[in-house]
C-alpha positions, 0 to 999 in steps of 0.5 A: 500500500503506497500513500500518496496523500493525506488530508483531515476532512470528513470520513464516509467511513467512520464518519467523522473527520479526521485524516485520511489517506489517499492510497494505491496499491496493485491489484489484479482483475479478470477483464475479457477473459484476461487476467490483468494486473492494474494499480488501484486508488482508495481513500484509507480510514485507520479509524476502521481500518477499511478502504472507501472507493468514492465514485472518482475513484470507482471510476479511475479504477474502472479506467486503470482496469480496462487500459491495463487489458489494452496494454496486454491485447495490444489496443491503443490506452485511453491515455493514447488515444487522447495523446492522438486527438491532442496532436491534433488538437481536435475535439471529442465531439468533432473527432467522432464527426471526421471518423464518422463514428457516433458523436460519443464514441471518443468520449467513451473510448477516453473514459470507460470503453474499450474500443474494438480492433478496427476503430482502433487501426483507425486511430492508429493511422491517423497517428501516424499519417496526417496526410490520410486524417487532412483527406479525412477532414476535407470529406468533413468539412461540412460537419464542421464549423469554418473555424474548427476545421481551419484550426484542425487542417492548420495543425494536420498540415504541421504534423504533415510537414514534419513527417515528410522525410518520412514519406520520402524515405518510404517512397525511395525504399519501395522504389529500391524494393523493385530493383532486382538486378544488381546493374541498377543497385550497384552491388549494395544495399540502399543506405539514406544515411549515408545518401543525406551524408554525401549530398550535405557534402556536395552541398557545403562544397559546390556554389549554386547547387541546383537539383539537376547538377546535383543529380549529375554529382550523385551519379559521377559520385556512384560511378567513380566509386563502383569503378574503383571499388566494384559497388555503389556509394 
């Protein structure tokens, strides 16, 4: 048992006032079949040396339970899932609108329910593809006010550019991944780190870069290597 306040006020369990102490301790529940384990809160009377669940705890505890059997199945934790809709900056009310999901369901997924696989895919991509939630925003745009939507677009489109390298980089794998002959690989794998290394070096040494002669100075790079060593950069 972990005390993590103490307060004097009124007891509801030995009803009079005195200090009480607010503790967790770890427990564990069967939830869908699944035995998890999740760390409960209680107020603590030492008077009747008994634990008292008020209804905000009865409610946080009921929450610790659900998401400690997300964490064991692999589902998104309420907490995620806010995290996700605060990226972005999003209202529950509005996310359920551009998901086209019931008007509550964020709210239930963030307080008491837990979300099934597909819902949960879902707000996974849109974690992780801002472009594919900027798509979603334009197809519902007319559920949202002007305001809303301006203010939500402004913050996709920033999550969009950040993540931009990253979709470039998986642009240039999978065009790599459908390369078979060692002819057009150079006799080597694909290495961007090293690709990024060599045009900041060209880019540091040559006045008036522009993307055509760089283009030419990677290539010259490429082949002057495989000549002399038999692979690519």
């Amino acid at each position: 048992m972990n005390i993590i306040s103490s307060e004097k006020r009124f007891c509801l369990s030995c009803m009079g006032e005195h200090k009480v102490d607010t503790i967790q301790r770890e427990e564990s529940e069967d939830f869908k079949g699944e035995k998890v384990a999740f760390v409960a809160t209680y107020d603590y009377c030492s008077n009747t040396d008994e634990l008292l669940e008020t209804e905000e705890f009865i409610r946080a505890n009921n929450l610790a339970v659900k998401d400690a059997y997300r964490k064991k199945v692999g589902l998104l934790t309420s907490e995620e899932i806010i995290r996700i809709r605060d990226k972005y900056g999003i209202s529950q009310k509005d996310f359920s609108k551009i998901l086209n999901w019931g008007e509550a369901t964020i709210t239930r997924y963030e307080n008491h329910q837990v979300q099934d696989r597909a819902h949960d895919d879902i707000l996974r991509k849109i974690d992780s593809d801002p472009k594919w939630l900027l798509e979603m925003l334009n197809r519902s745009k007319v559920m949202l006010s002007r305001k809303a939507f301006n203010k939500y677009c402004e913050r996709a489109q920033a999550q969009f550019n950040s993540f931009k390298n990253n979709y470039l980089i998986d642009a240039i794998n999978a065009e790599y991944a459908s390369l078979k002959s060692t002819e057009f690989t150079g006799c080597n794998e694909l290495e961007l780190d090293k690709a990024v290394e060599v045009i900041n070096y060209i880019a540091q040494r040559v006045p008036d870069l522009y993307k055509v002669k760089l283009m030419k100075l990677l290539w010259y790079c490429d082949i002057y290597h495989f000549r002399n060593h038999g692979t690519s950069i």
